[in-house]
LUMKOLDO-161066 format. One record per residue (C-alpha): residue number from 1; residue in one letter; x, y, z. Coordinates in pm, whole numbers, plus 50000, padded with zeros to 5 digits. Each point is the difference from the previous one (the first is absolute). Layout:
[NUM; "A"; [X; Y; Z]] ...
***
This chain:
[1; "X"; [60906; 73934; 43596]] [2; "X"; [49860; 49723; 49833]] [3; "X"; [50092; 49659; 50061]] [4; "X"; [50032; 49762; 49742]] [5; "X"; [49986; 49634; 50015]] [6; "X"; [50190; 49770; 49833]] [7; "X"; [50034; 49621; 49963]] [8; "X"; [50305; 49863; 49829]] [9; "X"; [50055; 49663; 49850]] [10; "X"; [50148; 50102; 49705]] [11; "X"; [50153; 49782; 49708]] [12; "X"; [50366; 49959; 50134]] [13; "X"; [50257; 49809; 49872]] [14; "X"; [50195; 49755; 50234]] [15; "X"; [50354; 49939; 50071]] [16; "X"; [49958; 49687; 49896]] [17; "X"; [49967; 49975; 49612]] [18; "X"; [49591; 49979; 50005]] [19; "X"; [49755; 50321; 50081]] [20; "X"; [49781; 49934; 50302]] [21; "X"; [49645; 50220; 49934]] [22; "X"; [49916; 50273; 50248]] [23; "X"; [49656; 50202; 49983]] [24; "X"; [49987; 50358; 50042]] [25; "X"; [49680; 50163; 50048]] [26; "X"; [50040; 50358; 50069]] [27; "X"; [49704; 50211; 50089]] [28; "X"; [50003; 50348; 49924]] [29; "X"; [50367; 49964; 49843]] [30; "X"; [50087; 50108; 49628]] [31; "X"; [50204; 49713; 49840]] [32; "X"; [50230; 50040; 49705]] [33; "X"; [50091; 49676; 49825]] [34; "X"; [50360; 50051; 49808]] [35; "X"; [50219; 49764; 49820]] [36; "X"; [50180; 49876; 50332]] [37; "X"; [49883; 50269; 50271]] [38; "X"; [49679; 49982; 50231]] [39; "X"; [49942; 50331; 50144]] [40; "X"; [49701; 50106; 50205]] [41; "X"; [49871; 50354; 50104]] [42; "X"; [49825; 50108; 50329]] [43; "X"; [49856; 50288; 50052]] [44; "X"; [50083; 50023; 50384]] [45; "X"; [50164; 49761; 50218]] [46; "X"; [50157; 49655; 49859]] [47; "X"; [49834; 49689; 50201]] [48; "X"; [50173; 49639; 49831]] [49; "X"; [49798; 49719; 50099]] [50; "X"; [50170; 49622; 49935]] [51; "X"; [49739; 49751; 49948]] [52; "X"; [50271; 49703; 50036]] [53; "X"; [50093; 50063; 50335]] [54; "X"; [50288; 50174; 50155]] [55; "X"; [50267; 50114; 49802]] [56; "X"; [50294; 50173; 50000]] [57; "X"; [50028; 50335; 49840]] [58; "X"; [50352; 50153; 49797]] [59; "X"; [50045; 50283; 49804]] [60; "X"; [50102; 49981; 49624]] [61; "X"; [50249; 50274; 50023]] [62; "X"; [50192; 49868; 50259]] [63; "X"; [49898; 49618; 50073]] [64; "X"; [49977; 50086; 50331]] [65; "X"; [49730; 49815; 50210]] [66; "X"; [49724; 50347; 50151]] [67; "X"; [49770; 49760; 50201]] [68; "X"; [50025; 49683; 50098]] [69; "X"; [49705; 49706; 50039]] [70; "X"; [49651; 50179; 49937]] [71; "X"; [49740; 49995; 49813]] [72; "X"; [49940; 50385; 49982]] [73; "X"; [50257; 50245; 49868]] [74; "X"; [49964; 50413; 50012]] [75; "X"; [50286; 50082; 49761]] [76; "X"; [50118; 50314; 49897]] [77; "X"; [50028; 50080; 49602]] [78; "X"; [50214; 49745; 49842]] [79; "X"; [50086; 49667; 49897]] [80; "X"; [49931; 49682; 50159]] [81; "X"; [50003; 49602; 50012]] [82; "X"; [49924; 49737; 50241]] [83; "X"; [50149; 49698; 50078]] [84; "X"; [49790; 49682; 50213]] [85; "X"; [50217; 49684; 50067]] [86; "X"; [50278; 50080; 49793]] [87; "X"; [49797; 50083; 49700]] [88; "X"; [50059; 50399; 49841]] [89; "X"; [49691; 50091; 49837]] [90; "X"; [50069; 50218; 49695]] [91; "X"; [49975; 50419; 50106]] [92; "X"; [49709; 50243; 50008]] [93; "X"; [50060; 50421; 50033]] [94; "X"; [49759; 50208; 50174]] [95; "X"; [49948; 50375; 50018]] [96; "X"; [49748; 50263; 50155]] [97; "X"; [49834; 50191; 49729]] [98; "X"; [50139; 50354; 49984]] [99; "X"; [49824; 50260; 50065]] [100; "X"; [50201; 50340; 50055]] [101; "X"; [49817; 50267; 49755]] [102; "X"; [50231; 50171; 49717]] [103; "X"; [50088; 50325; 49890]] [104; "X"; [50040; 50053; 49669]] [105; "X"; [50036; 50293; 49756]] [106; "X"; [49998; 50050; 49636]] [107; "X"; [50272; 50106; 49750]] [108; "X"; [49912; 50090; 49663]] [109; "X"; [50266; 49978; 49685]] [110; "X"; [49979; 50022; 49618]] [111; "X"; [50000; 49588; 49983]] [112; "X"; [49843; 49852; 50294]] [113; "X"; [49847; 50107; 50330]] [114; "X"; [50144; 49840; 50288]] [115; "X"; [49850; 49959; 50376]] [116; "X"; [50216; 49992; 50313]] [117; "X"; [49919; 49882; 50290]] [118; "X"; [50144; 50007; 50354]] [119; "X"; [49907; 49692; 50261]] [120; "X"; [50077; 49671; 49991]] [121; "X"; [49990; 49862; 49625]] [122; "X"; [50209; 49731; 50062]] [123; "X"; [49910; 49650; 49881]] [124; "X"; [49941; 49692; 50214]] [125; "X"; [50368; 49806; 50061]] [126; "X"; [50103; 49707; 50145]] [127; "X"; [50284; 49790; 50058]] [128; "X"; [49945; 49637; 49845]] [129; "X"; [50116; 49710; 50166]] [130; "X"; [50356; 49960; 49766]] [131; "X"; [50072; 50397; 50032]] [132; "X"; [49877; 50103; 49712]] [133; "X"; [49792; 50326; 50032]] [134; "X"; [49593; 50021; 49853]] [135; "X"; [49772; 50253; 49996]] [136; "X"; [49634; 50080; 49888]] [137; "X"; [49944; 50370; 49879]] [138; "X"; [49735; 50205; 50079]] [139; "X"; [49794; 50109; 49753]] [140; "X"; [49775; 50309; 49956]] [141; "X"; [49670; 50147; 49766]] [142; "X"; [50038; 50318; 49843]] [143; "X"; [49739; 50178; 49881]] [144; "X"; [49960; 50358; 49830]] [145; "X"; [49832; 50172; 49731]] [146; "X"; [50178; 50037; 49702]] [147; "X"; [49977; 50189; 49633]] [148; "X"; [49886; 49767; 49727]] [149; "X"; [49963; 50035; 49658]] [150; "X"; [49669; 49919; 49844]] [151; "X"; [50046; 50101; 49621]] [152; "X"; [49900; 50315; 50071]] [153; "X"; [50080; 50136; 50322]] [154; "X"; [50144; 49966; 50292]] [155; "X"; [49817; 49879; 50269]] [156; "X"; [50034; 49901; 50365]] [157; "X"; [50030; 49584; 50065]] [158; "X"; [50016; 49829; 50312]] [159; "X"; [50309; 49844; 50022]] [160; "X"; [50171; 49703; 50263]] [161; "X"; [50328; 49835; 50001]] [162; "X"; [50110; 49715; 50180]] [163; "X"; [50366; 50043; 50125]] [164; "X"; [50273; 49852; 50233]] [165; "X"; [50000; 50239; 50346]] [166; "X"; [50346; 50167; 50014]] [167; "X"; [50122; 50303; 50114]] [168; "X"; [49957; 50162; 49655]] [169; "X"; [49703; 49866; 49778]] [170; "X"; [50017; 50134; 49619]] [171; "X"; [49707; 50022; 49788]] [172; "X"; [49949; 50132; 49664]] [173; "X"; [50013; 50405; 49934]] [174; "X"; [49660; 50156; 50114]] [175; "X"; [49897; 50339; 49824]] [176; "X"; [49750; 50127; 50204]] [177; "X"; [49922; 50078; 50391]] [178; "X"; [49868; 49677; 50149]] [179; "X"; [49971; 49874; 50337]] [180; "X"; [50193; 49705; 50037]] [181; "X"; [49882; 49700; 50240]] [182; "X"; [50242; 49666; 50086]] [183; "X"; [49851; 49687; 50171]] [184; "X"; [50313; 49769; 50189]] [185; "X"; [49989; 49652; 50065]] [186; "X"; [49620; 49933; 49903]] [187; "X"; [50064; 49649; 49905]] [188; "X"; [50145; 49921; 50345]] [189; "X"; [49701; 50295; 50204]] [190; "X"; [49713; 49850; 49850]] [191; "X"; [50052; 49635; 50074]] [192; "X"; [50061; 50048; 50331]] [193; "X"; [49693; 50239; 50003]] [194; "X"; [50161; 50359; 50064]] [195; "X"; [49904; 50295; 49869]] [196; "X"; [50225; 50152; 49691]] [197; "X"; [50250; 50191; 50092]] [198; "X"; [50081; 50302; 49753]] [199; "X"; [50171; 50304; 49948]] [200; "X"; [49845; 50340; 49809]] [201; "X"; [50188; 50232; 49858]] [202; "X"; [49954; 50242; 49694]] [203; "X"; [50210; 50153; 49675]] [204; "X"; [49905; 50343; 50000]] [205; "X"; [49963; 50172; 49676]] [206; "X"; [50315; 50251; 50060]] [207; "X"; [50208; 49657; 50003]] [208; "X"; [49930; 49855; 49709]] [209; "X"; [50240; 50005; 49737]] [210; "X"; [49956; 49750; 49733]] [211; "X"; [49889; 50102; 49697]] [212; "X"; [49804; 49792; 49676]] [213; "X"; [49806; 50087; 49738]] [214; "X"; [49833; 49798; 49672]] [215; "X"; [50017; 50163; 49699]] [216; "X"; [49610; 50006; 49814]] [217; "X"; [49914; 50167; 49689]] [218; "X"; [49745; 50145; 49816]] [219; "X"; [49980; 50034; 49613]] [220; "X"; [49759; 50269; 49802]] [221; "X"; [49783; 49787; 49791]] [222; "X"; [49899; 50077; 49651]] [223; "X"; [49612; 49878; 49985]] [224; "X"; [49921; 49729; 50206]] [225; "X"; [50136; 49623; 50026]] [226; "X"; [49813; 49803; 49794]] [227; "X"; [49911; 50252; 49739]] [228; "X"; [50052; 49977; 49618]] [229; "X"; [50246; 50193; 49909]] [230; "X"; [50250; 50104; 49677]] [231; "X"; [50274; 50040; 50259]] [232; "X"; [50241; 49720; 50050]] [233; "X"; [50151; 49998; 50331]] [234; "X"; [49782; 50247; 50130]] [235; "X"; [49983; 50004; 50423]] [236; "X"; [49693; 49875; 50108]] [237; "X"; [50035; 49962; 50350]] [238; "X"; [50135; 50178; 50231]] [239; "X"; [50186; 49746; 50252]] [240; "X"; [50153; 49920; 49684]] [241; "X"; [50380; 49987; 50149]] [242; "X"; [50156; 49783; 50222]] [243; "X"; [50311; 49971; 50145]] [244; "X"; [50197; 49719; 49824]] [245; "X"; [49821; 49948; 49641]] [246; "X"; [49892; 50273; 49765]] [247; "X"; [49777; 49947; 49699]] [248; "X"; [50038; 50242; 49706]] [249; "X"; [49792; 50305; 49936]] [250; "X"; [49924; 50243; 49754]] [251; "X"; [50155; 50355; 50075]] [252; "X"; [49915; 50231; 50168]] [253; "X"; [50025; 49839; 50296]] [254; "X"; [49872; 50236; 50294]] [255; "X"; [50053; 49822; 50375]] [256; "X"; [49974; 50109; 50330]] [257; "X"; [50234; 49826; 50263]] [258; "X"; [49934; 49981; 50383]] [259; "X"; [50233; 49883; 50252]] [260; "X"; [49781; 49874; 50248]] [261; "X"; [50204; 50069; 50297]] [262; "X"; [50015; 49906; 50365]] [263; "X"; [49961; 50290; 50230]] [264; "X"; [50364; 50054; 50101]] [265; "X"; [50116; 50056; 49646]] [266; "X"; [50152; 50339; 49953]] [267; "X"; [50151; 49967; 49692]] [268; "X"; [49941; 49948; 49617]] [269; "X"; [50227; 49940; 49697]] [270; "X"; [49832; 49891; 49678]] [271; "X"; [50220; 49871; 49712]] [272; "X"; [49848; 49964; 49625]] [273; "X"; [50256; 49788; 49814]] [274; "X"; [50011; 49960; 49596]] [275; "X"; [50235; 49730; 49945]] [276; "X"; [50295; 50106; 50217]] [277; "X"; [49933; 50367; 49992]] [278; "X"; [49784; 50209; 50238]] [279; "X"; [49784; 50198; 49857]] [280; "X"; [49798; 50164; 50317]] [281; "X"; [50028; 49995; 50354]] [282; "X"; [49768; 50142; 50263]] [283; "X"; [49941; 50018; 50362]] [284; "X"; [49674; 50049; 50064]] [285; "X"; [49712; 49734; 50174]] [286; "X"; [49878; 49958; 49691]] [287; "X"; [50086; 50004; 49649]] [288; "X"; [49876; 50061; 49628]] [289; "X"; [50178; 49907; 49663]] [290; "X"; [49901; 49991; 49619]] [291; "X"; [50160; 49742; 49831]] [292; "X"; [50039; 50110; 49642]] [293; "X"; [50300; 49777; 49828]] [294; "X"; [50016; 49668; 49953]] [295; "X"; [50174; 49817; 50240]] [296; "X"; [50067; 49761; 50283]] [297; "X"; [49990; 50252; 50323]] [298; "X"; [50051; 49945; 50342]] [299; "X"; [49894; 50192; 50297]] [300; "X"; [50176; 49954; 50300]] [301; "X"; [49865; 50172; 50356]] [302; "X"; [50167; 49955; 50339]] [303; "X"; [49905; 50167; 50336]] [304; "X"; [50149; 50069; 50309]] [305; "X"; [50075; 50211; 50279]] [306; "X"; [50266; 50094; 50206]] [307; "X"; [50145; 49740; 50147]] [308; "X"; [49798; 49682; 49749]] [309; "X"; [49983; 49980; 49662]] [310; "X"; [49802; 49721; 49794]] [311; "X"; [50115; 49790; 49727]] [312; "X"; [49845; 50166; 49668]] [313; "X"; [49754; 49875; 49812]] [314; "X"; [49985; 50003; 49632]] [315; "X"; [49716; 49991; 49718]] [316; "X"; [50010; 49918; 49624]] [317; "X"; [49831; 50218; 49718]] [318; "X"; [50050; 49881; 49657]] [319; "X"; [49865; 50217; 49674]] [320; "X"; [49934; 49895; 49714]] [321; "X"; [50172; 50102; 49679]] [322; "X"; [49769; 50217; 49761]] [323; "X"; [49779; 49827; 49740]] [324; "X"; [49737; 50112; 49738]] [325; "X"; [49825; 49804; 49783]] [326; "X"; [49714; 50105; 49769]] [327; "X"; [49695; 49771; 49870]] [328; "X"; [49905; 49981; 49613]] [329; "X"; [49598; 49982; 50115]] [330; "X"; [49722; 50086; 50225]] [331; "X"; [49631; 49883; 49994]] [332; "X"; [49782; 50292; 50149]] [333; "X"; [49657; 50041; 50050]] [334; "X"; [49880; 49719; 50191]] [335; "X"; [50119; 49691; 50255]] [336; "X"; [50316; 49873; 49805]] [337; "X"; [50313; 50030; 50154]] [338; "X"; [50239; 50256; 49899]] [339; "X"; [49697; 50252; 49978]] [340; "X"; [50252; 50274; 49984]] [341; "X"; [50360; 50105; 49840]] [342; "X"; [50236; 49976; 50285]] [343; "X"; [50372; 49950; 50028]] [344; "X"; [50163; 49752; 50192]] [345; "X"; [50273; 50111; 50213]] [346; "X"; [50198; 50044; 50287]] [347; "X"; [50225; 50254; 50153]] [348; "X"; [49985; 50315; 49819]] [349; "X"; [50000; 50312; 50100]] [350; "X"; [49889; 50189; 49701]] [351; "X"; [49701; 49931; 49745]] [352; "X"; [49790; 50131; 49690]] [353; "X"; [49854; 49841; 49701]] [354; "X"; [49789; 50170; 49713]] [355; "X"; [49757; 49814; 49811]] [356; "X"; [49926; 50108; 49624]] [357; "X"; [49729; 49893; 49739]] [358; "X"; [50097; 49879; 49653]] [359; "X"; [49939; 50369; 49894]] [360; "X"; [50291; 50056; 50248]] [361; "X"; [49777; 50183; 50237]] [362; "X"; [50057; 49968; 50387]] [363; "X"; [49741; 49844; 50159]] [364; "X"; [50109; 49928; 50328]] [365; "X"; [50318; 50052; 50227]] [366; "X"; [50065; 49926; 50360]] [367; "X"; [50332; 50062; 50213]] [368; "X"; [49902; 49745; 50292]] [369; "X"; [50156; 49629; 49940]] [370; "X"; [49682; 49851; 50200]] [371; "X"; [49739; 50157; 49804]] [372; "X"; [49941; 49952; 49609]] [373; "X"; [49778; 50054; 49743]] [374; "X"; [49630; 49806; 49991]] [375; "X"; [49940; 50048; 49617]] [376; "X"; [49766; 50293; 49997]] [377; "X"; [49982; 50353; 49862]] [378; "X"; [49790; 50307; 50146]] [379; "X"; [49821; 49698; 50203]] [380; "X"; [49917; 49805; 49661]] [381; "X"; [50189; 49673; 49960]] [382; "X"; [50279; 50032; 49725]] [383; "X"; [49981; 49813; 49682]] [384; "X"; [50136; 49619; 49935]] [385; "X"; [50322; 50023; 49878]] [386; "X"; [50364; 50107; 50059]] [387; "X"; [50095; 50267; 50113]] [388; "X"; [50334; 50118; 50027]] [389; "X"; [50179; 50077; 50394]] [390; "X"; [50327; 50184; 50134]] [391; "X"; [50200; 49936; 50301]] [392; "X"; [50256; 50179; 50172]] [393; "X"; [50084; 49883; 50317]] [394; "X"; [50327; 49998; 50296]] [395; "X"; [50041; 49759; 50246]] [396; "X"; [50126; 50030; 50321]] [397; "X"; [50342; 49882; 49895]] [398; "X"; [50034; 50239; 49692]] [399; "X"; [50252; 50254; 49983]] [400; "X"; [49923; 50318; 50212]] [401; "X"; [50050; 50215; 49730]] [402; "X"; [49755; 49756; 49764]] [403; "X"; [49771; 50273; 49816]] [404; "X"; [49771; 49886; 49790]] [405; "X"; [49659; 50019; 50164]] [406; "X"; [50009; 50402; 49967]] [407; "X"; [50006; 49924; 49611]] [408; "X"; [49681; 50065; 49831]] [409; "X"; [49921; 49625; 49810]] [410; "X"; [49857; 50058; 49635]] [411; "X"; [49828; 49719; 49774]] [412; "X"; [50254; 49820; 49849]] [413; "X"; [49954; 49684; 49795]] [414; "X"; [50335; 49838; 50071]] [415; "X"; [50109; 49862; 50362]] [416; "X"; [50203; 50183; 50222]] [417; "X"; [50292; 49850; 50071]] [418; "X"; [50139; 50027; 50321]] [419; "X"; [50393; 49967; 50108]] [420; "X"; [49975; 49623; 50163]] [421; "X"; [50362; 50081; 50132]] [422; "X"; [49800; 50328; 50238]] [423; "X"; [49866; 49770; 50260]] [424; "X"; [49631; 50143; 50131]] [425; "X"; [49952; 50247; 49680]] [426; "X"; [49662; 49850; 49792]] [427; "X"; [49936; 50184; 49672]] [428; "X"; [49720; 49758; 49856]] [429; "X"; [49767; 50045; 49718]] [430; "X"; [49757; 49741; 49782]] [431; "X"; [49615; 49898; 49997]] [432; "X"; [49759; 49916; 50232]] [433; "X"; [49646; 49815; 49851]] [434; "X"; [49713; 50084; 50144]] [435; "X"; [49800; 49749; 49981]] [436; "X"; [49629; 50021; 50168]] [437; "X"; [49924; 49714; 50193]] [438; "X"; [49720; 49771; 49905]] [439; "X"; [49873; 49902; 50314]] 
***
């Protein structure tokens, strides 16, 4: 066993109202400086040198005097002050560094993963000189790997916790097999130049029970982002959802929903939510949904499995309310903007419009909202003028039994004029100039 010398003249305080200075130089010994305590660790036996002559030694606990005029002092673990001509010199507590090994094994929950550990855990206590009781506790490194997420995935990250040493040690819920490593009283081993002392053990995959997940989405885009378009609203992107703000978008709104879950997840249950009413619910991984109506949804997935279950999590989709609105001119045939007749619009599900000459003659008709008309007949560009356009259209939030785009549209020199009170039917009608642009 090593021996460790030390050689006290500490900074004592004197019976007598006035502190008398003692120097303590303590090779090899760990010191730990707190508000009223001086405690000093040895890592084998204690060896108390006085460098102000003989003394007499007492223990704290019990004022009762262990050794009586000498310099030297082998104490045991404990508390201790001197006193030299009448004069008591304020205490100092030693204690051998301990160095039993632990046991420790690993119990997994839903909310936490705590490790338990048989050996001596106890902290370092003393008795102070007025009876009072101190201690210092032991503390300990824990370090594992744990699941992050990254934004996309989940992905192993090297984790380490500082804790207090007790018999029971509780760190956050781990969901995944990891081995599991915890360092003791480092602060205290390295000083005094010992090697670590640790315990291994491991969470096997069979034990793990908590469960998470994080809710990603991805949207079917119409073109891509950045793109001029006629559609308002239109998905561009397809990370387009998150989980606590939703922008609005023009229906149909096709998304596919993943769970992203941790490997001990068992269990699915989607929700899909319009205002307080659920309108789907599912159970698979992975979902799919087409969101036609306008409206504020929510989509709400939890997992779990027998014994855990998560907390849900929830997306917003919002939709946009129909809308149709038809230009008065178009300048084909060159570089000048609005080079072709095109709607704008948003949400609709249904579509045609018939273009006739003056002569009343269709010249052009097209049934997708996107696409339009860029001013030319049999491949020859049309003639300046107006030229006279029908639309018959449904959006998403028309009625379902809304029937006009089966109706054959005719040439008719008045507007149609649709119902205002049927929300989403369009039954539109007027001119369109061509003009050909100059450029």
């Amino acid at each position: 066993m090593r021996k460790v010398f030390c050689s006290i003249v500490a900074l004592l305080l004197a019976i007598a109202a006035y502190a008398l200075p003692m120097n303590i130089e303590c090779t090899g010994a760990h010191e730990v400086d707190g508000a009223t305590d001086t405690l000093f660790f040895f890592a084998g036996e204690i060896h108390v040198h006085s460098k102000i002559g003989a003394v007499d030694w007492y223990a704290t606990a019990t004022g009762v005097e262990v050794q009586t005029g000498s310099e030297d002092f082998y104490p045991e673990d404990g508390g201790y002050y001197i006193v030299k001509d009448g004069v008591e010199y304020s205490p100092f507590y030693v204690f051998r560094c301990q160095t039993s090994a632990l046991q420790m094994s690993v119990e997994a929950n839903c909310d936490n993963t705590i490790l338990r550990f048989e050996g001596d855990v106890n902290p370092y206590t003393y008795t102070r000189r007025n009876g009072t009781q101190g201690s210092y506790k032991r503390t300990c490194s824990v370090e594992y790997t744990a699941l992050a997420w990254n934004g996309e995935q989940w992905t192993d990250s090297a984790a380490k916790k500082e804790v207090t040493l007790s018999e029971a040690v509780r760190l956050d819920a781990l969901y995944a097999a990891t081995p599991i490593k915890v360092c003791y009283d480092s602060d205290i081993r390295e000083t005094l130049g010992l090697a670590p002392a640790c315990v291994e053990g491991e969470l096997v995959a069979e034990d793990v029970k908590a469960v998470a997940m994080q809710l990603t989405s991805l949207a079917v885009a119409r073109g891509t982002e950045g793109e001029k378009s006629n559609e308002l609203n239109r998905p561009t992107r397809q990370d387009i959802i998150t989980a606590t703000t939703a922008e609005d978008y023009s229906g149909a709104l096709e998304v596919a929903f993943y769970a992203n879950p941790t490997p001990a997840v068992q269990y699915y249950n989607w929700k899909i939510y319009k205002a307080s009413e659920v309108i789907a619910t599912r159970n698979d991984q992975d979902i799919r949904y087409i969101f036609s109506e306008p409206g504020s949804y929510l989509v709400v997935c939890s997992v779990s499995n027998r014994e855990c279950t998560v907390d849900s999590m929830t997306m917003k989709v919002n939709i946009s309310e129909s809308y149709l609105r038809v230009p008065n001119f178009f300048t084909p045939g060159g570089s000048c903007p609005n080079a072709e007749f095109r709607v704008a619009y948003r949400s609709l599900r249904e579509f045609h419009c018939w273009v006739y000459n003056r002569w009343g003659k269709l010249v052009y008709e097209w049934t997708d909202p996107a696409k339009g008309w860029d001013g030319t007949i049999n491949g020859r560009l049309a003639a300046d003028g107006a030229y006279f356009y029908v639309v018959r259209a449904l959006g998403t939030d028309a009625p379902k039994d809304a029937g006009y785009i089966g109706i054959k549209a005719s040439y008719q020199k008045k507007k149609l004029n649709g119902d205002e009170s049927v929300i989403g039917v369009y039954q539109l009608s007027g001119d369109i100039n061509l003009i050909r642009c100059r450029k």
